[in-house]
PDB file with one MODEL, atoms N, CA, C and O in Angstrom:
MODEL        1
ATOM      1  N   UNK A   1      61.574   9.978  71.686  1.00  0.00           N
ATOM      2  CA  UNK A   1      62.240   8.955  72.470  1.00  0.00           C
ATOM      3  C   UNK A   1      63.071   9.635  73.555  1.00  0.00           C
ATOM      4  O   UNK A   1      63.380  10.826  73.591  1.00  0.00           O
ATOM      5  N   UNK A   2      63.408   8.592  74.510  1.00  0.00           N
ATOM      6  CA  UNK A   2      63.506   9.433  75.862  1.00  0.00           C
ATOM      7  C   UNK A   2      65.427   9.691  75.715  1.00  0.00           C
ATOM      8  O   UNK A   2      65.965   9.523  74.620  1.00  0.00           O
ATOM      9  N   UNK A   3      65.943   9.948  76.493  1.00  0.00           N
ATOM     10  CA  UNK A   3      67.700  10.145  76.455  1.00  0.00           C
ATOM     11  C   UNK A   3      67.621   8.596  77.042  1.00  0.00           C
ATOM     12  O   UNK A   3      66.990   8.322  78.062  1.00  0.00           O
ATOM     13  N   UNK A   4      68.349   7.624  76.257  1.00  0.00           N
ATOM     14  CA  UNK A   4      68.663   6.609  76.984  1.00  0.00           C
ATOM     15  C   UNK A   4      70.638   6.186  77.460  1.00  0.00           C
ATOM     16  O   UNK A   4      71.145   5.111  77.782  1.00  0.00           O
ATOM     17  N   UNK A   5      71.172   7.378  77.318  1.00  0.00           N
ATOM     18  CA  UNK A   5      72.363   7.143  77.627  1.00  0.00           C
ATOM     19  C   UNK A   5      72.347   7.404  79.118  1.00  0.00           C
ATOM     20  O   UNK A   5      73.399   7.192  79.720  1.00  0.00           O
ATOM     21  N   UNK A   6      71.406   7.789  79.723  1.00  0.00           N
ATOM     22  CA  UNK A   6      71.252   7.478  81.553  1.00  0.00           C
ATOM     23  C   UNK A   6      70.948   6.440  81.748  1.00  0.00           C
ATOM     24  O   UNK A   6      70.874   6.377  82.975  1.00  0.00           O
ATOM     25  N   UNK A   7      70.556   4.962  81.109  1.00  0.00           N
ATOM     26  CA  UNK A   7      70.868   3.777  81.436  1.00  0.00           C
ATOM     27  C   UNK A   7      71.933   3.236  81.652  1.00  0.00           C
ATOM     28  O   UNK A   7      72.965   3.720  81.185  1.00  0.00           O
ATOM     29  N   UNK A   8      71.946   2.112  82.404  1.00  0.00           N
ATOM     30  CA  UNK A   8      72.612   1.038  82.450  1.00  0.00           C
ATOM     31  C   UNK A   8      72.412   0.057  81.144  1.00  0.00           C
ATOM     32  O   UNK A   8      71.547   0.272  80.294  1.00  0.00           O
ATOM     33  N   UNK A   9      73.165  -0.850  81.109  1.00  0.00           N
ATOM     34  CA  UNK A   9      73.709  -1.631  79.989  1.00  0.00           C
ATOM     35  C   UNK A   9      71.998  -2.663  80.742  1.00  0.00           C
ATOM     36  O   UNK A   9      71.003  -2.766  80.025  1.00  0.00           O
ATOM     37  N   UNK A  10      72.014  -2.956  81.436  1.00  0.00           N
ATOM     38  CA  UNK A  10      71.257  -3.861  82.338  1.00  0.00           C
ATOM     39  C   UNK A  10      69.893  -3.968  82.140  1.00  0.00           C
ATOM     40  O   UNK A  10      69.150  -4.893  81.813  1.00  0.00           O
ATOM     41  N   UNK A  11      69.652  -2.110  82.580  1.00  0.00           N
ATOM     42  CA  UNK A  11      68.105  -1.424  82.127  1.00  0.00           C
ATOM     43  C   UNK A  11      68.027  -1.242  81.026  1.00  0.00           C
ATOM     44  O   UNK A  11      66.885  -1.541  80.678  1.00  0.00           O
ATOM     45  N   UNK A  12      68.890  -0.740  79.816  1.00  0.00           N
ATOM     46  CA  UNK A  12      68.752  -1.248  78.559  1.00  0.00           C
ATOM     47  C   UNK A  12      68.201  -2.749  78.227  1.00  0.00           C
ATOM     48  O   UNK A  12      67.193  -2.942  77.547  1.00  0.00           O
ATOM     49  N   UNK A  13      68.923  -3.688  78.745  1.00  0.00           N
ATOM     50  CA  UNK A  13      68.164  -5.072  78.251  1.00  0.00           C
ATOM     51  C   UNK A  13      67.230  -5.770  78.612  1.00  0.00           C
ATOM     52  O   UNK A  13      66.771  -6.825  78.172  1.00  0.00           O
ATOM     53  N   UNK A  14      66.866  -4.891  79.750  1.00  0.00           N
ATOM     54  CA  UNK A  14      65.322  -5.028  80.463  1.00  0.00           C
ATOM     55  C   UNK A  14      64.103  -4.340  79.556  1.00  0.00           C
ATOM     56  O   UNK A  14      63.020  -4.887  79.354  1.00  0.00           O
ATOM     57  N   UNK A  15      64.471  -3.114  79.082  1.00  0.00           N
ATOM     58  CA  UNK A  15      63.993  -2.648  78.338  1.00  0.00           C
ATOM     59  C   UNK A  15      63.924  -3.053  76.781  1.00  0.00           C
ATOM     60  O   UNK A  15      62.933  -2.651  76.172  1.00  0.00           O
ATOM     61  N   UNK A  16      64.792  -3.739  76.143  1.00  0.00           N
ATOM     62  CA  UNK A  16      64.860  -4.611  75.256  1.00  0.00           C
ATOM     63  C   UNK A  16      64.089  -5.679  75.071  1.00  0.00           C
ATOM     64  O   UNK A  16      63.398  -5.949  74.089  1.00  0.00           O
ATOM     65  N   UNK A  17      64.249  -6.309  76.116  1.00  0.00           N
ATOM     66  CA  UNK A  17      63.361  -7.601  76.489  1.00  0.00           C
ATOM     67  C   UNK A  17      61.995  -7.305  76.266  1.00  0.00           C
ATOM     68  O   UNK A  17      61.369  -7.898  75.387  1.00  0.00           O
ATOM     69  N   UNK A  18      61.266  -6.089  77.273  1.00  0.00           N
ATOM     70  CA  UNK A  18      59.933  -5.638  77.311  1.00  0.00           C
ATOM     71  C   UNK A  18      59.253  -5.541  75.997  1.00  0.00           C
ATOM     72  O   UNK A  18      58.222  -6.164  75.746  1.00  0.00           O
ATOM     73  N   UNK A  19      60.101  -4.411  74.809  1.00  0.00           N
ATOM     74  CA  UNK A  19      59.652  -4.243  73.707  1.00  0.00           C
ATOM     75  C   UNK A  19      59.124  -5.456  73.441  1.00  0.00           C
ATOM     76  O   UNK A  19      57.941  -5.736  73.245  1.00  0.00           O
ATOM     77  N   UNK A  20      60.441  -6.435  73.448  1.00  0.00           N
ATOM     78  CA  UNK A  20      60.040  -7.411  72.865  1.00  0.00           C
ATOM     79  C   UNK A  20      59.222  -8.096  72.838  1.00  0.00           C
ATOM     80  O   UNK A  20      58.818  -8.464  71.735  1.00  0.00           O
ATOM     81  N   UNK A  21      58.575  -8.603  74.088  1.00  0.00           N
ATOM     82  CA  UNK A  21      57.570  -9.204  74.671  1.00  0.00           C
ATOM     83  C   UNK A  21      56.304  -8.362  74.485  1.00  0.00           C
ATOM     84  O   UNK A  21      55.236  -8.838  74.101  1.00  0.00           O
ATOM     85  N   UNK A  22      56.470  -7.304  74.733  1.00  0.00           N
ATOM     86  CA  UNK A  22      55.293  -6.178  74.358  1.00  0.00           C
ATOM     87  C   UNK A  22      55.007  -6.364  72.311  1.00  0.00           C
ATOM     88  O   UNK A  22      53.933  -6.791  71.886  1.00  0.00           O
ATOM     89  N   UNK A  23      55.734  -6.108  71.712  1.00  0.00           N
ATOM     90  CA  UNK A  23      55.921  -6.418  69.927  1.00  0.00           C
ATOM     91  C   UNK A  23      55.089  -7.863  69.762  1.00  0.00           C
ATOM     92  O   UNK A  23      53.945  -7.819  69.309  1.00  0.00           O
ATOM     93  N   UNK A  24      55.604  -8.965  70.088  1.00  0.00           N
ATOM     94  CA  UNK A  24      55.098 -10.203  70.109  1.00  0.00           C
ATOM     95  C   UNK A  24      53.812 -10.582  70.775  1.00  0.00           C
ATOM     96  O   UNK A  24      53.113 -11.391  70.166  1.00  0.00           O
ATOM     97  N   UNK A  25      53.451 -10.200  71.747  1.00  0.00           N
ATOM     98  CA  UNK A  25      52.403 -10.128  72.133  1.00  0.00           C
ATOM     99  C   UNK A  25      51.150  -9.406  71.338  1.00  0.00           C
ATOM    100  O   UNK A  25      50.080  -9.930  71.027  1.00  0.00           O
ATOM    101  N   UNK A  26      51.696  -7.719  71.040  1.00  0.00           N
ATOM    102  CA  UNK A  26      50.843  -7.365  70.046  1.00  0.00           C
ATOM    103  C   UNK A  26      50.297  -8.406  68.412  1.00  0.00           C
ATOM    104  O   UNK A  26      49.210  -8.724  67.928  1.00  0.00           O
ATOM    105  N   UNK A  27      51.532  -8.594  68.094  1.00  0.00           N
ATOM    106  CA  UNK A  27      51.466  -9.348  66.844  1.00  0.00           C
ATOM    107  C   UNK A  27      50.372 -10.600  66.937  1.00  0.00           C
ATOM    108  O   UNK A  27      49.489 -10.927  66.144  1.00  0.00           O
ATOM    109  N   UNK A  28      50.776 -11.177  68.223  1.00  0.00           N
ATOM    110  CA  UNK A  28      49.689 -12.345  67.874  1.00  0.00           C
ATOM    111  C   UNK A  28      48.282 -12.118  67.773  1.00  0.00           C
ATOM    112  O   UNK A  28      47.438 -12.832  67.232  1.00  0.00           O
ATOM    113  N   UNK A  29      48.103 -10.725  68.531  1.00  0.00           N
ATOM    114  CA  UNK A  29      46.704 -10.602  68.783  1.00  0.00           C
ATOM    115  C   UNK A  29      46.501 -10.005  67.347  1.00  0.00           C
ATOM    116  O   UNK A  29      45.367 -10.044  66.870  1.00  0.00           O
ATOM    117  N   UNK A  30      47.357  -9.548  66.751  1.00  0.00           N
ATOM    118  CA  UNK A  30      46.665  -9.630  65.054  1.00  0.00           C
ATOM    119  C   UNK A  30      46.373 -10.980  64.083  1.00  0.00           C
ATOM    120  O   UNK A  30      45.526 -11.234  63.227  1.00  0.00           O
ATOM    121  N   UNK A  31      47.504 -11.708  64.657  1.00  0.00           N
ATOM    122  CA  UNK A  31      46.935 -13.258  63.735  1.00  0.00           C
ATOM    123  C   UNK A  31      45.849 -13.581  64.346  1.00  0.00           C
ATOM    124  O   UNK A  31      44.994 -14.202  63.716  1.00  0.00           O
ATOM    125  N   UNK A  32      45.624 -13.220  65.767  1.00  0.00           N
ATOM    126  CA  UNK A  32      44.320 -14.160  66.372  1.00  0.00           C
ATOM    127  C   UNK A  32      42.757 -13.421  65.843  1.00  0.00           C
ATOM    128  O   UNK A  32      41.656 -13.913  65.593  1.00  0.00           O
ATOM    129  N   UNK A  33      43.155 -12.374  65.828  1.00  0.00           N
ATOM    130  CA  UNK A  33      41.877 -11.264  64.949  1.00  0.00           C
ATOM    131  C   UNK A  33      41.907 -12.050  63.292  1.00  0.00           C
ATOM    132  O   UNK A  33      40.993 -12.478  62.586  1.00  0.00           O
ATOM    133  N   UNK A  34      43.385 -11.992  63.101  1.00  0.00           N
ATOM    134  CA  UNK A  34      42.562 -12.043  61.656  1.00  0.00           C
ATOM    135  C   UNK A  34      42.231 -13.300  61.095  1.00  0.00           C
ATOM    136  O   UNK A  34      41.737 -13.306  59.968  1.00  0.00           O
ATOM    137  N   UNK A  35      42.500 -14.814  61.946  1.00  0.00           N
ATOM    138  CA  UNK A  35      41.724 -15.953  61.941  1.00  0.00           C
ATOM    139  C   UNK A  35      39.824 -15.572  62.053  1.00  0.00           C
ATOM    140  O   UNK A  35      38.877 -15.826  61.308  1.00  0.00           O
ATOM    141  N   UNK A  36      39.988 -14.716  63.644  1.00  0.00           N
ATOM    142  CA  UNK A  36      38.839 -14.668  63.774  1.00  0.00           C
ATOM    143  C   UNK A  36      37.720 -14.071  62.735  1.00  0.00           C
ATOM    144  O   UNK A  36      36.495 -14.196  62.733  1.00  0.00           O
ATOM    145  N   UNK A  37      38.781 -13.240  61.684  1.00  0.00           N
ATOM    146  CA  UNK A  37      38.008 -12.545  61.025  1.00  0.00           C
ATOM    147  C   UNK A  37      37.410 -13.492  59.425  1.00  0.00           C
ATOM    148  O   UNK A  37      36.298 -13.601  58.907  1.00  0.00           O
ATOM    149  N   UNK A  38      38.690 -13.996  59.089  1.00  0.00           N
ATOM    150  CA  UNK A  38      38.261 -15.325  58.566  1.00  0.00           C
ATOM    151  C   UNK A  38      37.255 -16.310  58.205  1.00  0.00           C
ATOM    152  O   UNK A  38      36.725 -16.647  57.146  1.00  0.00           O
ATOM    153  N   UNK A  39      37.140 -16.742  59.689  1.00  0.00           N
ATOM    154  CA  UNK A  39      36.193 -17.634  60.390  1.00  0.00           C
ATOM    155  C   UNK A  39      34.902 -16.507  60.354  1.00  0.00           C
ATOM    156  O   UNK A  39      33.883 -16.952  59.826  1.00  0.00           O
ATOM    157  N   UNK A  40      34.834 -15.163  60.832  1.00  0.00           N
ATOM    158  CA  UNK A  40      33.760 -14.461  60.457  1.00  0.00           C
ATOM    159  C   UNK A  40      32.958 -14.341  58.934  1.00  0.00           C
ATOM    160  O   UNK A  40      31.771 -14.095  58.719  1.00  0.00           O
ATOM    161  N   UNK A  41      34.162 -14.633  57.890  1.00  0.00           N
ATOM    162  CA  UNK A  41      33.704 -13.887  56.601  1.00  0.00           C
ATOM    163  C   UNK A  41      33.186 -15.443  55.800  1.00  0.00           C
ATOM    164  O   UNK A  41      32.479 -15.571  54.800  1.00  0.00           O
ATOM    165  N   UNK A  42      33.768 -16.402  56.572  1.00  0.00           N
ATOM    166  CA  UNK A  42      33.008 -17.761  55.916  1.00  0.00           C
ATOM    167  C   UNK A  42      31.843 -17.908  56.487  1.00  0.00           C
ATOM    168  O   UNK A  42      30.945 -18.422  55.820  1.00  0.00           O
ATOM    169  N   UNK A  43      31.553 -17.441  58.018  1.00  0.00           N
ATOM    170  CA  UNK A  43      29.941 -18.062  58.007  1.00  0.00           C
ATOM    171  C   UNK A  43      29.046 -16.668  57.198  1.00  0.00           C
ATOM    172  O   UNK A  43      27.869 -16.877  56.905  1.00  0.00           O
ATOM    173  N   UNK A  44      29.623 -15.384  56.896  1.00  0.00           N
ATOM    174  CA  UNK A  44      28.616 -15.024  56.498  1.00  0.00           C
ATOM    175  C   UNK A  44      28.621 -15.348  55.175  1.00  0.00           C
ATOM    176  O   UNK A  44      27.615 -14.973  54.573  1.00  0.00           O
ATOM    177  N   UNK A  45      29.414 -15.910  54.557  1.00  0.00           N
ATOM    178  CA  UNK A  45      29.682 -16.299  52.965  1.00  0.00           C
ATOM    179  C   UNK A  45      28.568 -17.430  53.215  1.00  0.00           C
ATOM    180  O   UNK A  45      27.623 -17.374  52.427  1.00  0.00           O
ATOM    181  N   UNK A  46      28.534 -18.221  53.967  1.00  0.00           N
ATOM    182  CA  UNK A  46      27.989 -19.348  54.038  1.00  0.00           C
ATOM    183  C   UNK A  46      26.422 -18.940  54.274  1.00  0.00           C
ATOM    184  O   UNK A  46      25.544 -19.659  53.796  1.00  0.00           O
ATOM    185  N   UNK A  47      26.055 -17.626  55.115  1.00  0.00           N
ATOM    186  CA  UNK A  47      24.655 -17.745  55.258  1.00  0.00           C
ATOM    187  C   UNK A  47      24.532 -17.001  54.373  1.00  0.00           C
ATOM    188  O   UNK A  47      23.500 -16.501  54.822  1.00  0.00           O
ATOM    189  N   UNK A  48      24.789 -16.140  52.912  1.00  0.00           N
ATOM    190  CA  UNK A  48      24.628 -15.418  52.260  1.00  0.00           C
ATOM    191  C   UNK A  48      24.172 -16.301  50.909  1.00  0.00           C
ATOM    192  O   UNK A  48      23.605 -15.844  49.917  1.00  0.00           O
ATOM    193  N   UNK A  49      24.565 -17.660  51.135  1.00  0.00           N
ATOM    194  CA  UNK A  49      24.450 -18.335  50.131  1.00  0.00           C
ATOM    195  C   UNK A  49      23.081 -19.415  50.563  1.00  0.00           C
ATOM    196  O   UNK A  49      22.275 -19.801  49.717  1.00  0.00           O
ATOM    197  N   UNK A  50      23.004 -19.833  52.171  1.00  0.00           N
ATOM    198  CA  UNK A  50      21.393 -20.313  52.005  1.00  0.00           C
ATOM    199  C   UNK A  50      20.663 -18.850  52.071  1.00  0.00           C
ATOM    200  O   UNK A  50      19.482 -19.134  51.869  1.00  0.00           O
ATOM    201  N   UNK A  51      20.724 -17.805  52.202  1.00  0.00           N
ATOM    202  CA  UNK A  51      19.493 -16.592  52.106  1.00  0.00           C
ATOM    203  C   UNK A  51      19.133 -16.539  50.259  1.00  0.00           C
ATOM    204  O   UNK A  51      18.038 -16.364  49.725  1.00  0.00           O
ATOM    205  N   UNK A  52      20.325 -16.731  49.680  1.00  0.00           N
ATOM    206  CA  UNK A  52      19.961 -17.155  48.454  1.00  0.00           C
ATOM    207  C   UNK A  52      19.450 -17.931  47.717  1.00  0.00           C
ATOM    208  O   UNK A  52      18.851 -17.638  46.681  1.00  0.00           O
ATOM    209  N   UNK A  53      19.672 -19.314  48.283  1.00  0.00           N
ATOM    210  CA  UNK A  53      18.571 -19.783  48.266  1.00  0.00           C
ATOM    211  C   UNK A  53      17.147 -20.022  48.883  1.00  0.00           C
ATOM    212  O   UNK A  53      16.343 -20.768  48.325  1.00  0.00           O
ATOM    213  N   UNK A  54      16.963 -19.593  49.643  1.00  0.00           N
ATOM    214  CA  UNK A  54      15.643 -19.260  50.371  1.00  0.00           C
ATOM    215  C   UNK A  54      14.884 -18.030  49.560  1.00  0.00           C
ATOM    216  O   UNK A  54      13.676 -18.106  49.336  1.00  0.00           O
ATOM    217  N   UNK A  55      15.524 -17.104  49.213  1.00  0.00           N
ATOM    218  CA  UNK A  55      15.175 -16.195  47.837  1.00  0.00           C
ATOM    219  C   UNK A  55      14.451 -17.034  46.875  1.00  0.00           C
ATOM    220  O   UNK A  55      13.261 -17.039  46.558  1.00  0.00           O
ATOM    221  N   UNK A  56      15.472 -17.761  46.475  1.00  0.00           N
ATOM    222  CA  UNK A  56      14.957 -18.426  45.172  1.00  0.00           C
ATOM    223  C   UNK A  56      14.022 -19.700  45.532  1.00  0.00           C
ATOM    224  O   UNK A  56      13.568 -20.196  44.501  1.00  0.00           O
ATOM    225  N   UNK A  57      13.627 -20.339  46.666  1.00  0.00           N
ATOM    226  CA  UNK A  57      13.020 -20.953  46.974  1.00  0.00           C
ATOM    227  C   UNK A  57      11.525 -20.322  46.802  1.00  0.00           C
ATOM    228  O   UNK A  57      10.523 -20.788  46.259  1.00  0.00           O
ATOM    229  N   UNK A  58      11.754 -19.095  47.466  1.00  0.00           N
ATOM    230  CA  UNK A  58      10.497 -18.105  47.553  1.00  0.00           C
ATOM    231  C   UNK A  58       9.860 -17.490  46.506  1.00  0.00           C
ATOM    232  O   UNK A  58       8.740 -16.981  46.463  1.00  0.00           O
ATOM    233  N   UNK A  59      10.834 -17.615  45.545  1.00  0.00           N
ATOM    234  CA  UNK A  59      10.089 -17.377  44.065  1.00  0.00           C
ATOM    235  C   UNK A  59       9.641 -17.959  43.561  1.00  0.00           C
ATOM    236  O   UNK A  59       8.600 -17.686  42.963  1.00  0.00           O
ATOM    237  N   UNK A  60      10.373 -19.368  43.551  1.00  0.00           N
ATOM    238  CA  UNK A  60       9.351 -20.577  43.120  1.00  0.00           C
ATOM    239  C   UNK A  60       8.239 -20.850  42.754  1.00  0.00           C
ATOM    240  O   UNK A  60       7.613 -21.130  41.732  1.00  0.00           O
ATOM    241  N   UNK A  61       8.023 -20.611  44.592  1.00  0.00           N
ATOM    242  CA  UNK A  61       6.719 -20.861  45.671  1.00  0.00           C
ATOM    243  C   UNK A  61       5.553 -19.867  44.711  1.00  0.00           C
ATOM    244  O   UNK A  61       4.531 -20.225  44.125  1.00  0.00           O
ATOM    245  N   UNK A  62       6.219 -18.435  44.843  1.00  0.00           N
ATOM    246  CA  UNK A  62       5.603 -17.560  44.341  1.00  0.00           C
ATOM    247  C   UNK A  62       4.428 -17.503  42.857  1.00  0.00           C
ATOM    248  O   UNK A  62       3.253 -17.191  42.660  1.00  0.00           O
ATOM    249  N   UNK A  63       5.545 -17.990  42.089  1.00  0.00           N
ATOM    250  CA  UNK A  63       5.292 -18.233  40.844  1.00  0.00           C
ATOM    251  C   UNK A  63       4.290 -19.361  40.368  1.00  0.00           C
ATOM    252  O   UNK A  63       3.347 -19.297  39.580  1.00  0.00           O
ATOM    253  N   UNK A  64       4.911 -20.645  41.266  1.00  0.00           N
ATOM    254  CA  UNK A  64       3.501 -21.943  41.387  1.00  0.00           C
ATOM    255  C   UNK A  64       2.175 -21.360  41.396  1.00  0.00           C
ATOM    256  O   UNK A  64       1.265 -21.578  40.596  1.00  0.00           O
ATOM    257  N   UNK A  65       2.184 -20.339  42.732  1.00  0.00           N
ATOM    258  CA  UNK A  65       0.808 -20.127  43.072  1.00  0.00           C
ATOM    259  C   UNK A  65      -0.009 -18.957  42.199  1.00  0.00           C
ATOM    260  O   UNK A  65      -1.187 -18.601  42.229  1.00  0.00           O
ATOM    261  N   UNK A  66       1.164 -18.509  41.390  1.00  0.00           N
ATOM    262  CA  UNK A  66       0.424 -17.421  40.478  1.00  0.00           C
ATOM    263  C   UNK A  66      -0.031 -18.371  39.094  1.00  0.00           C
ATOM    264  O   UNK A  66      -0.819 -18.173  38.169  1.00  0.00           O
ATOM    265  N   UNK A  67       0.653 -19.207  39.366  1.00  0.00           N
ATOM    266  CA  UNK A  67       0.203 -20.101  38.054  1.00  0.00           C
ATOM    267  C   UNK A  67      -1.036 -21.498  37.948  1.00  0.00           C
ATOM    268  O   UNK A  67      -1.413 -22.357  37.152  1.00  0.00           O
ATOM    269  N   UNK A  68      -1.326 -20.965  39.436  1.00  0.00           N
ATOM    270  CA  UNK A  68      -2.722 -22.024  39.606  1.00  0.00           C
ATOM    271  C   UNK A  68      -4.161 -20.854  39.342  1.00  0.00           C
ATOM    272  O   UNK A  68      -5.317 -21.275  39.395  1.00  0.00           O
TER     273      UNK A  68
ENDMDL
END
């Protein structure tokens, strides 16, 4: 960290401010990732579960025709 006793009281709270806005800004873009990630892990939950059944559809199928 830099010597900040060559500030002003002023540029200190300019610099205060920034963090701040810089901190908060970061942060959201982690809630907004980890919605997105969310929303990622349900559709593949969701297509993991028709590939499963399409599996088992396909065995079915399979099995009918071995049994004619």
């Amino acid at each position: 960290m830099e010597n900040l006793s060559e500030y002003t009281p002023t540029e200190l709270l300019r610099m205060i401010n920034k963090t701040k806005i810089d901190h908060d800004h970061i942060k959201q873009e982690i809630v907004d990732n980890t919605y997105r990630i969310d929303e990622l892990e349900k559709t593949i939950n969701d297509k993991i579960d028709e590939l499963s059944n399409i599996e088992k559809n396909y065995i079915e199928l399979i099995e009918e025709l071995n049994n004619r």
